[in-house]
C-alpha positions as CSV (number, residue, x, y, z in Angstrom):
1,X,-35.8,15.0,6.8
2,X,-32.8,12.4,7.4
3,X,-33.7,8.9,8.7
4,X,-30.9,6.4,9.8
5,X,-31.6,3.1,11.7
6,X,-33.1,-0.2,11.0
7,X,-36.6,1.4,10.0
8,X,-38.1,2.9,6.8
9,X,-40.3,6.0,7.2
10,X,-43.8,3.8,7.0
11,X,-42.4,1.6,10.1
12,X,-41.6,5.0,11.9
13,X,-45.1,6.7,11.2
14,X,-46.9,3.1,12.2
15,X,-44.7,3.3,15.9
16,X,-45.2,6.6,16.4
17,X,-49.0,6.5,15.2
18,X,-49.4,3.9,17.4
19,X,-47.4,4.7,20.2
20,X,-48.4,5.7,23.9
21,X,-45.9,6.7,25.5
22,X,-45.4,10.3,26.4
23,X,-42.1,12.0,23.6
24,X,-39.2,12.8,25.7
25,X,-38.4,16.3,24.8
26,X,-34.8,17.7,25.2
27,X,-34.1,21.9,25.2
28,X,-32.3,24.7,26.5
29,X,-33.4,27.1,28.9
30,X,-32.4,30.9,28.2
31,X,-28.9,30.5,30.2
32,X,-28.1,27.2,27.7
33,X,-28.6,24.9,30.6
34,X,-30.3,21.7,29.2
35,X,-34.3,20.9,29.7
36,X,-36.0,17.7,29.2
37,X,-39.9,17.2,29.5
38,X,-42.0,14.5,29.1
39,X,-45.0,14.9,27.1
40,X,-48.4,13.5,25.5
41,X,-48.0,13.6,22.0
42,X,-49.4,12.5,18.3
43,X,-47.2,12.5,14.9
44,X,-48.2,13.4,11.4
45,X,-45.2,13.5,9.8
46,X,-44.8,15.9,13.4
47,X,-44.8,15.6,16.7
48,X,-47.9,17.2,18.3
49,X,-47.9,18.2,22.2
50,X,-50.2,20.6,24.1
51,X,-48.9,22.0,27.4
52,X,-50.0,24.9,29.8
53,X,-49.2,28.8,27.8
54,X,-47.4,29.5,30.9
55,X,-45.1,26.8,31.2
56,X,-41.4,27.3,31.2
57,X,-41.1,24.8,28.3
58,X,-42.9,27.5,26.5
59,X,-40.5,30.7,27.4
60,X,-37.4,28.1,26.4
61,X,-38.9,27.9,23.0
62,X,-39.1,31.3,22.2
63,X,-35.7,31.9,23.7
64,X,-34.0,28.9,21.3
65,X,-36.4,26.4,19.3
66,X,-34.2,23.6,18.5
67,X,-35.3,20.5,20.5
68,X,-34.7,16.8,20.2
69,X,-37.0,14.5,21.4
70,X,-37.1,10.7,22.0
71,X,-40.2,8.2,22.0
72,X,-39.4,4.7,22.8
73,X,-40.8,1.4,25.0
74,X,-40.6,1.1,28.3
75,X,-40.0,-2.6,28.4
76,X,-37.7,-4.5,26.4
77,X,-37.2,-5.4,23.9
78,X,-36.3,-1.8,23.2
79,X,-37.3,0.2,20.1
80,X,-38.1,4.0,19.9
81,X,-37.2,6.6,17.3
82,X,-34.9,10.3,18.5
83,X,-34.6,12.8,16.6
84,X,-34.2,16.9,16.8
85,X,-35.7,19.4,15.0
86,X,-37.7,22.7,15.4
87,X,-40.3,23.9,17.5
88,X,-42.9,26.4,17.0
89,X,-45.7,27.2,19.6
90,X,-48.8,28.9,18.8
91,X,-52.4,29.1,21.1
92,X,-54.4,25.5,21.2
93,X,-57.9,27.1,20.0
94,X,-60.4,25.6,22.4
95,X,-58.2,23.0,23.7
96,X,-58.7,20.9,20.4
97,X,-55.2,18.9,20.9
98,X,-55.4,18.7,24.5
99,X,-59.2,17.5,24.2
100,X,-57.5,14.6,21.1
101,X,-54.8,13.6,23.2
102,X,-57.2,12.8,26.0
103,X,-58.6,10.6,24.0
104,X,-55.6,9.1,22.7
105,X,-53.7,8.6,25.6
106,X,-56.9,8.4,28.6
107,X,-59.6,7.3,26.0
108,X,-61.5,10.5,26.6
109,X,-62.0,13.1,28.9
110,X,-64.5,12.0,31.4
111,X,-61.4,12.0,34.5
112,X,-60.5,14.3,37.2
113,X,-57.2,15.3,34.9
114,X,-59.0,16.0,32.1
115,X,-61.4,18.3,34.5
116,X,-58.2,20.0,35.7
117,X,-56.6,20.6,32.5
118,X,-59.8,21.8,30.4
119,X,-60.8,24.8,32.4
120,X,-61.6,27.3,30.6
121,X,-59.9,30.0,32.4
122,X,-56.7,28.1,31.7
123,X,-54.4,28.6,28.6
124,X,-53.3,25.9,26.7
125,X,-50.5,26.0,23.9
126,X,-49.6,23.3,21.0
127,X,-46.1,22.7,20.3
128,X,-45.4,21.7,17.1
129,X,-42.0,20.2,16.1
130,X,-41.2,19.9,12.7
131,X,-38.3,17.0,12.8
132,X,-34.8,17.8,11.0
133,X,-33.3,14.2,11.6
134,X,-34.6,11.0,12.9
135,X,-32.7,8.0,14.3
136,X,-34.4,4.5,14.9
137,X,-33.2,1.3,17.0
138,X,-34.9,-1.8,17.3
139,X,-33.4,-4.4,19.9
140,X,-36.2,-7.0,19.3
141,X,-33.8,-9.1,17.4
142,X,-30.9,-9.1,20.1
143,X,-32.9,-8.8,23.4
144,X,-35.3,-11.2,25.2
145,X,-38.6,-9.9,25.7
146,X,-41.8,-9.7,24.2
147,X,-42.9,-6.0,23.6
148,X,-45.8,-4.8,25.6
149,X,-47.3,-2.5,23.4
150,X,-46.7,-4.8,19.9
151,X,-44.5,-2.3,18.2
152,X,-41.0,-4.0,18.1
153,X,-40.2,-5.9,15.3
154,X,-37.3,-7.7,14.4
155,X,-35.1,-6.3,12.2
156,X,-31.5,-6.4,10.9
157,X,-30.6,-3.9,8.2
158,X,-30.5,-0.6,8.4
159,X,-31.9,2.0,6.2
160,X,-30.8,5.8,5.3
161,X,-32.9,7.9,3.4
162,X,-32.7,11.6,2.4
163,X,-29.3,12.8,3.1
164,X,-28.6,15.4,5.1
């Protein structure tokens, strides 16, 4: 995997790790027009998402599965990481990453959502995109503000790794 911006790979994995803000995620639909779809997610090195089996983002997939994706604050000072990679999609056994990410984003699943989402009769899919390239920015350092969710830091150099 490439990484350009002002952030090393353990600064990316502590954002993203920490992050809870739905990934932005950017695809084509089977006559090349472009898709984008917001989505709960967790990162592992990945970027984790559930989503309904008979969603449309899931018949884009299997029609073309490069994506790019974007996760970043909502408030400045204005950091985030994009990137674009590959997807694959494959059946979330019992819910298991919808059930996590309810607890990651909603801190559980006692909510009418939740209720909604985890019924059994319902199919649910995780989307797994393994990333090719990542890009970071960090404004903190040339932007008032004080970041909201304490993941913007100040920085000023830039770091490549891996190349492509």
């Amino acid at each position: 995997m490439r990484l350009t911006g002002p952030w090393d790979r353990e600064r990316v994995d502590e954002f993203l790790g920490a992050a809870q803000i739905p990934v932005r995620l950017g695809c084509h639909t089977p006559a090349g027009d472009p898709w984008i779809v917001s989505l709960w997610f967790r990162w592992d090195g990945a970027v984790h998402c559930a989503t309904s089996a008979d969603a449309d983002l899931v018949s884009f997939l299997a029609a073309d599965d490069h994506v790019s994706f974007e996760v970043s604050t909502n408030d400045p000072p204005y950091a985030g990481v994009r990137g674009r990679g590959t997807a694959s999609v494959e059946p979330d056994v019992d819910k298991r990453l919808l059930r996590r990410l309810f607890g990651r984003y909603l801190g559980g699943t006692d909510n009418d959502l939740a209720d909604a989402l985890l019924r059994p009769e319902r199919e649910e899919v995780h989307v797994r995109i393994e990333p090719e390239r990542l890009h970071t920015w960090d404004f903190s350092g040339r932007m008032p503000g004080e970041p909201t969710d304490g993941t913007a830091v100040a920085t000023e150099t830039s770091v490549t790794t891996e190349p492509e």
